[in-house]
C-alpha positions as CSV (number, residue, x, y, z in Angstrom):
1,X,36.1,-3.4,19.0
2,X,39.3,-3.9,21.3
3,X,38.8,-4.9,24.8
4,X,37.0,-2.6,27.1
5,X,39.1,-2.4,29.5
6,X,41.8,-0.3,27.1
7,X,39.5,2.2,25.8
8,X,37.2,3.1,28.9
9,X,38.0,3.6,32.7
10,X,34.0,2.0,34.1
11,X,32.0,-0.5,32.7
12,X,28.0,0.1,33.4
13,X,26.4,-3.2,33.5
14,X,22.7,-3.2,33.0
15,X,19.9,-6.2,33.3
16,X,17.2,-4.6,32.4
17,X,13.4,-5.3,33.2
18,X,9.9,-4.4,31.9
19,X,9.6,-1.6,35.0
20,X,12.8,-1.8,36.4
21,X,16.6,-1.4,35.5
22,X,19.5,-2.6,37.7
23,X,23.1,-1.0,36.6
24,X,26.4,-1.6,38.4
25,X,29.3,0.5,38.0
26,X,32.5,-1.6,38.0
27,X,36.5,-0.6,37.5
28,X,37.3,-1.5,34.3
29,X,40.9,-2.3,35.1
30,X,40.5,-4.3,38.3
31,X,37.0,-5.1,37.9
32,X,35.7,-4.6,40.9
33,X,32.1,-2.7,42.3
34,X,32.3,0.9,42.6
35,X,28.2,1.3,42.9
36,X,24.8,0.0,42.5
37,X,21.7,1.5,41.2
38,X,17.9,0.2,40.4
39,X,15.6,2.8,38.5
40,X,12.5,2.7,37.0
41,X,12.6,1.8,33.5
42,X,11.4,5.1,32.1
43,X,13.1,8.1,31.0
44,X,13.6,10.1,34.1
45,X,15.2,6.7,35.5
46,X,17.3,6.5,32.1
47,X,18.4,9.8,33.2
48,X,19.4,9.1,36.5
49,X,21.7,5.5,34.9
50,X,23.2,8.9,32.9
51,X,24.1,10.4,36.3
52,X,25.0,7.3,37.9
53,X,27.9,6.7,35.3
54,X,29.1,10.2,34.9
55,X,29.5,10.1,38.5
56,X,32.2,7.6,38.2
57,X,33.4,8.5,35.2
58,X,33.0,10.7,32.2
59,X,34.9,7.7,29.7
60,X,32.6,4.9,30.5
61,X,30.7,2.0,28.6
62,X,27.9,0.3,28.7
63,X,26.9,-3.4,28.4
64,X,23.1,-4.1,28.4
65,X,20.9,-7.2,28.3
66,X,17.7,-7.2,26.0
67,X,18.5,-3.9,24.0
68,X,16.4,-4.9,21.6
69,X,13.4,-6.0,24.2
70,X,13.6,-4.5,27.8
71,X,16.6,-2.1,27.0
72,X,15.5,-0.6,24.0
73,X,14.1,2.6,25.4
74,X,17.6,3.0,27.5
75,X,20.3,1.9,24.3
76,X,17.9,4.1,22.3
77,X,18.9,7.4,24.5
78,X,22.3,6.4,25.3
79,X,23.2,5.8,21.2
80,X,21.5,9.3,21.0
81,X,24.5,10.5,22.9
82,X,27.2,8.4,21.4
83,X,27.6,6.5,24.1
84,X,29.2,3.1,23.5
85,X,27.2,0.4,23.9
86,X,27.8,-3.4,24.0
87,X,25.1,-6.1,23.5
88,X,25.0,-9.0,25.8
89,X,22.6,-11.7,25.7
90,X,20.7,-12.8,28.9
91,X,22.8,-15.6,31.0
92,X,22.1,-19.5,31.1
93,X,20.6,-20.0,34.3
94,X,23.3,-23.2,34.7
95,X,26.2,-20.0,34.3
96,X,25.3,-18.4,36.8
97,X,27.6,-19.1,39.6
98,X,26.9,-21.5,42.3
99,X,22.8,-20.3,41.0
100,X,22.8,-16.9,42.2
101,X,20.3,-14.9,40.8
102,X,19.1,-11.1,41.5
103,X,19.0,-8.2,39.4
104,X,22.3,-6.3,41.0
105,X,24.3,-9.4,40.6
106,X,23.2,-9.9,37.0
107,X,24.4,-6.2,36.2
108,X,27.9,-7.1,37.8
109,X,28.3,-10.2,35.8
110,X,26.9,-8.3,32.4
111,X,29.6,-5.6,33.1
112,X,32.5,-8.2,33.9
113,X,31.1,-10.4,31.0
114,X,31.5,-7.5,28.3
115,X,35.1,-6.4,30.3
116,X,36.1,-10.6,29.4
117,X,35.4,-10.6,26.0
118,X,37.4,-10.2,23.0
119,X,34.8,-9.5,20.2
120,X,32.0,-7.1,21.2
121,X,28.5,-6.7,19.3
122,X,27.1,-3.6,19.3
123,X,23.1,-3.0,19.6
124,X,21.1,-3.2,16.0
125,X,20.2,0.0,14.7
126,X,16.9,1.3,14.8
127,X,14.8,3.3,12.3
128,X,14.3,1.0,9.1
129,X,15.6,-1.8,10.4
130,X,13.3,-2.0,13.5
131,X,10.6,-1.0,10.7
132,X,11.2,-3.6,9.2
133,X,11.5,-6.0,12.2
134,X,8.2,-5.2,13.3
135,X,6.0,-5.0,10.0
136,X,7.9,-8.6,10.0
137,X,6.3,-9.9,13.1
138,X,3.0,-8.5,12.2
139,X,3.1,-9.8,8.8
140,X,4.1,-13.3,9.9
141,X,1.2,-13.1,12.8
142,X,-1.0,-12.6,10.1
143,X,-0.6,-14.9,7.4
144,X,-0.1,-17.4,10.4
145,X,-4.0,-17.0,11.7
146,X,-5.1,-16.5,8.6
147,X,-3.3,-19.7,7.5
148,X,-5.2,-20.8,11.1
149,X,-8.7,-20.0,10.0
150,X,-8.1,-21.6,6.8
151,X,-7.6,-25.3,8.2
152,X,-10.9,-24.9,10.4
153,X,-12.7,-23.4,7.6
154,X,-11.7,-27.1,5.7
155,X,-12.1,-29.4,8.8
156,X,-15.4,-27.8,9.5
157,X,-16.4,-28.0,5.9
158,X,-15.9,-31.9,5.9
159,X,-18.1,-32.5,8.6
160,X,-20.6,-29.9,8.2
161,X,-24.3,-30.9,7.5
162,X,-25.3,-31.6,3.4
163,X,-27.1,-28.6,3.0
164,X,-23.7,-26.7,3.3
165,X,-21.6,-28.6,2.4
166,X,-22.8,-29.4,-1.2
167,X,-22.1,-25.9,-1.6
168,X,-18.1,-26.4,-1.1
169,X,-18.1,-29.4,-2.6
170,X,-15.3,-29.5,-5.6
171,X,-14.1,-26.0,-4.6
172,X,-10.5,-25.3,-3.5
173,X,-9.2,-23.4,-0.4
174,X,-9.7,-19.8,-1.7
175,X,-12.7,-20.5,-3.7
176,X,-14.3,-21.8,-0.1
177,X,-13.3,-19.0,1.8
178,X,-15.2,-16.6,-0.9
179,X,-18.4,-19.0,-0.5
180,X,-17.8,-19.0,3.1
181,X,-17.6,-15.3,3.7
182,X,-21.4,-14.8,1.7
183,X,-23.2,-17.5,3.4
184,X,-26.6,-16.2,4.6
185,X,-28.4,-18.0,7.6
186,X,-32.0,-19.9,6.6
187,X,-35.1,-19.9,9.0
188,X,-35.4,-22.9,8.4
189,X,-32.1,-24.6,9.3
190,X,-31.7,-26.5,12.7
191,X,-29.5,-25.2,15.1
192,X,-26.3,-27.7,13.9
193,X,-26.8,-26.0,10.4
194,X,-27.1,-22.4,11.6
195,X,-24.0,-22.4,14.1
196,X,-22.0,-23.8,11.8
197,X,-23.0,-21.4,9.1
198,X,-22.4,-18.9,11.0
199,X,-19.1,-19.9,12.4
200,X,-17.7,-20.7,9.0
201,X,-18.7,-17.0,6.9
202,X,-16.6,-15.6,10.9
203,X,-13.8,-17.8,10.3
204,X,-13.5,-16.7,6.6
205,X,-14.0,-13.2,6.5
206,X,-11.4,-13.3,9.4
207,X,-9.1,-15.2,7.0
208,X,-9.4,-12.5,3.9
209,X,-9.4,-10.2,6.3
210,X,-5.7,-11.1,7.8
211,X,-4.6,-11.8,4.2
212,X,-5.3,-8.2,3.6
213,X,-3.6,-7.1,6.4
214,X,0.0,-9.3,5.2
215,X,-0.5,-7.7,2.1
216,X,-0.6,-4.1,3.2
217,X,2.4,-4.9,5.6
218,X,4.3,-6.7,2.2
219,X,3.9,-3.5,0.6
220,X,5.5,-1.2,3.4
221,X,7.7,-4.1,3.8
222,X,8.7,-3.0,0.1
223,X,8.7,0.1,0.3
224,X,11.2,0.7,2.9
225,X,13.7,-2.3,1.2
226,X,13.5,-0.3,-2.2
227,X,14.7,3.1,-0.7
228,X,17.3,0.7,1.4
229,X,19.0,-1.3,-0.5
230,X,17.2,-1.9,-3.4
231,X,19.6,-4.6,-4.9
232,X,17.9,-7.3,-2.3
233,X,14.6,-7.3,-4.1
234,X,15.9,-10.0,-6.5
235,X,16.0,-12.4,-3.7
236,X,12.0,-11.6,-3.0
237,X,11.0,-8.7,-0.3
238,X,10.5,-11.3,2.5
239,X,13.8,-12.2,2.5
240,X,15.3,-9.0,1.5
241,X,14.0,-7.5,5.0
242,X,14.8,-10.4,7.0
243,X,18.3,-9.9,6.1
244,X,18.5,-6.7,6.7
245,X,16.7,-7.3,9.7
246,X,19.9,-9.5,11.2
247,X,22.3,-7.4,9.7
248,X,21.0,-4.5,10.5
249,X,24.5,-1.8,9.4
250,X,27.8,-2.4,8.6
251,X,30.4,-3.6,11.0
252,X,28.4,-4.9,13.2
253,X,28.9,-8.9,12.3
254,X,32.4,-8.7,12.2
255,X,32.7,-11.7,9.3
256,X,31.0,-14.0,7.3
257,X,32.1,-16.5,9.5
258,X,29.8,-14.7,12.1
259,X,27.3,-13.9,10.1
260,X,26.8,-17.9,9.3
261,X,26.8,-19.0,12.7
262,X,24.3,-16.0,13.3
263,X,21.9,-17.7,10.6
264,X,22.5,-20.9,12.5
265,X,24.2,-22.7,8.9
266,X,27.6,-22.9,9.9
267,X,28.7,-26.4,10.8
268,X,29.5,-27.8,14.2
269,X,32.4,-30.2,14.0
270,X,30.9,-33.4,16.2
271,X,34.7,-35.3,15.8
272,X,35.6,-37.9,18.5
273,X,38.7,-40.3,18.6
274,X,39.5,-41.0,15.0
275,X,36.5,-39.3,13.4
276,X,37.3,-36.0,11.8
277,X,34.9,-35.4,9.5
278,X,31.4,-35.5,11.5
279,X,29.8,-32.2,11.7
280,X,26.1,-32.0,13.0
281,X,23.6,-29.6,12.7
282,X,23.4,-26.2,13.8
283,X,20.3,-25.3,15.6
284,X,21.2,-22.3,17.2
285,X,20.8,-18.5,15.7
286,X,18.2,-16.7,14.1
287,X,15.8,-19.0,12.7
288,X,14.0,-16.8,10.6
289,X,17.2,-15.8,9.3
290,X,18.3,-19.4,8.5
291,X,14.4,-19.7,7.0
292,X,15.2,-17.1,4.5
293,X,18.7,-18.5,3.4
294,X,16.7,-22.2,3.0
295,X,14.0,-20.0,0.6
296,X,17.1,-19.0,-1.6
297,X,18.2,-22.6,-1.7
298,X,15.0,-24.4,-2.6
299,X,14.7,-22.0,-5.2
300,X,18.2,-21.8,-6.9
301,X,18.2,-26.0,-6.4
302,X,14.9,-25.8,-8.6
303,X,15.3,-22.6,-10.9
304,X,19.2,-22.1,-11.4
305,X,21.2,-24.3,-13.7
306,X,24.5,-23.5,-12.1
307,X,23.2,-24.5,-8.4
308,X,21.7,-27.6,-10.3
309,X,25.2,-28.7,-11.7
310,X,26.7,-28.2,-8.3
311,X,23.9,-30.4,-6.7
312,X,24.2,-33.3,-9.0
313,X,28.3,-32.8,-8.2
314,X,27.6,-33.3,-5.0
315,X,25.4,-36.1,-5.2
316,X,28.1,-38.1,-7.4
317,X,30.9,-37.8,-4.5
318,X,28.0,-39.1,-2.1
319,X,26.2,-35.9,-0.4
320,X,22.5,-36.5,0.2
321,X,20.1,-33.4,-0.6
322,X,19.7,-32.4,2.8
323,X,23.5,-32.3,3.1
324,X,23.1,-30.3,-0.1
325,X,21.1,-27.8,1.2
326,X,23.1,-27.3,4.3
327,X,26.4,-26.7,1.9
328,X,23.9,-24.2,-0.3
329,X,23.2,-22.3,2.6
330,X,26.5,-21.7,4.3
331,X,27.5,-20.5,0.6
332,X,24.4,-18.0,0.5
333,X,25.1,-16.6,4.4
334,X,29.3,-15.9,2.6
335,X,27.7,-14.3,-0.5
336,X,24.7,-12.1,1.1
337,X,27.3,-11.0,3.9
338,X,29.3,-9.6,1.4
339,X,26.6,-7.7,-0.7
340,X,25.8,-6.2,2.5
341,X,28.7,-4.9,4.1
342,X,29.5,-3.8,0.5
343,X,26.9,-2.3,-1.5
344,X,26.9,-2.0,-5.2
345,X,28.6,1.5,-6.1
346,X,25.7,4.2,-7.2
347,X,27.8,6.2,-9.3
């Protein structure tokens, strides 16, 4: 996208809040404040932001904070209605100036900060990929307290009394939690023995029971990635949706370039003075996103001859494997970009 302030007359900036919304109208050529407004965040107050604009002008754009969190309901009408709307992230406190901080004055700078810039996002799309995004962050919840009750179910194991724990004893993870989950309290166990019983079968079944759950949301998760784009599946459905997930449609990471330093694997030169060839490591970006990319590596490094040949290439001119895997990665971020933004042909 070309700079706002060629293609649209008024700017809308929006900082948006879980019950309120702040907008501020500003001149797109000049930049200056032609109104304020605060609404509730609902869709009569959605509404009235519509009203607010139009009132300025009917060839106007929009530049919201949090459209995937506070803002969603509010992008969510206004890409109904083809509205154009620009993605800003929430301001550094330390860029604020001189520390101001209130909700009009964070809608003026969103509004002048989209009118500054020369590449503009645009909001991720929703339907599959916020299906995906959020049977994502319920899977992950899951396997992670499952995961949770696992290592209590162990530590409590260890130190539970002899009568239990001689009937754990040689068994692994899964095999304990199945043991766990049956237990049966005795009469004639002390209370130590009993409370422990009891909290270990609660601690299991909740573990099989999560597991269950990350399984069912794996299965939509595949579902929905099959009738997608169905040439990601080789990569393994986690990853498959957590691409998409970032991506979310075409055009809107403008290159691979971007698309890296979204996954947080492009490197950040770190030259002083006569050093030119530092770079350090990116920690910025999505890190789920980066997680996936370091899945594909570990696996190609142990399972693909080619990456193998490349890895021991590297090693010979004096990379270590963790510089390896950083290389691999930025390499994977060029290749998926391009399968994305152009899909194998279906004819």
């Amino acid at each position: 996208m070309t700079s706002l302030s060629e293609i649209v007359d008024v700017v809308i900036g929006v900082d948006t809040h879980v019950h309120t919304h702040s907008a501020a109208a500003l001149d797109a050529r000049t930049g200056g404040v032609l109104g304020e407004l605060t609404v509730g965040a609902t869709p009569e107050g959605y509404e009235q932001l519509v009203t607010f604009a139009d009132e300025h002008s009917a060839l106007g754009a929009w530049a919201i904070e949090g459209t995937g969190g506070h803002g969603s309901g509010l992008a969510r009408l206004l890409g109904d209605r083809d509205e154009v709307v620009v993605e800003l992230d929430r301001p550094e406190r330390t860029k604020r100036r001189n520390g101001a901080k209130s909700d009009p004055l964070d809608a003026i700078r969103a509004a002048r900060e989209a009118l500054s810039r020369a590449k503009l996002g645009t909001p991720r799309s929703a339907g599959d990929r916020q299906a995906l995004s959020v049977l994502l962050a319920a899977r992950r919840s899951a396997v992670e307290s499952s995961t949770d009750a696992q290592r209590q179910v162990f530590s409590l194991v260890i130190a539970a009394p002899e009568v239990l724990r001689a009937r754990f004893r040689g068994k692994k993870i899964p095999a304990m939690l199945n043991v766990a989950a049956r237990l049966r309290v005795s009469n004639a166990w002390d209370v130590e023995t009993t409370t422990t019983a009891t909290v270990l079968r609660d601690l299991a079944r909740r573990s099989l029971e999560l597991s269950a759950e990350a399984a069912r949301h794996e299965k939509a998760i595949v579902a929905i990635v099959r009738s997608w784009r169905p040439e990601l599946l080789g990569v393994g459905p986690i990853v498959a949706a957590t691409l998409l997930r970032a991506w979310s449609h075409p055009g809107r990471v403008r290159s691979e370039a971007a698309f890296a330093m979204l996954a947080g694997v492009a490197p950040i030169p770190a030259n002083s003075g006569q050093t030119t060839n530092r770079f350090c490591l990116n920690r910025y970006g999505d890190r789920q996103l980066n997680r996936a990319l370091h899945t594909v590596a570990l696996s190609r490094l142990r399972y693909d001859k080619t990456t193998q040949v490349y890895a021991e290439r590297r090693i010979a001119e004096g990379k270590t494997p963790r510089e390896i895997k950083r290389c691999l990665k930025r390499y994977l971020a060029r290749d998926f970009y391009r399968l994305l933004e152009n899909p194998p042909s279906t004819a």
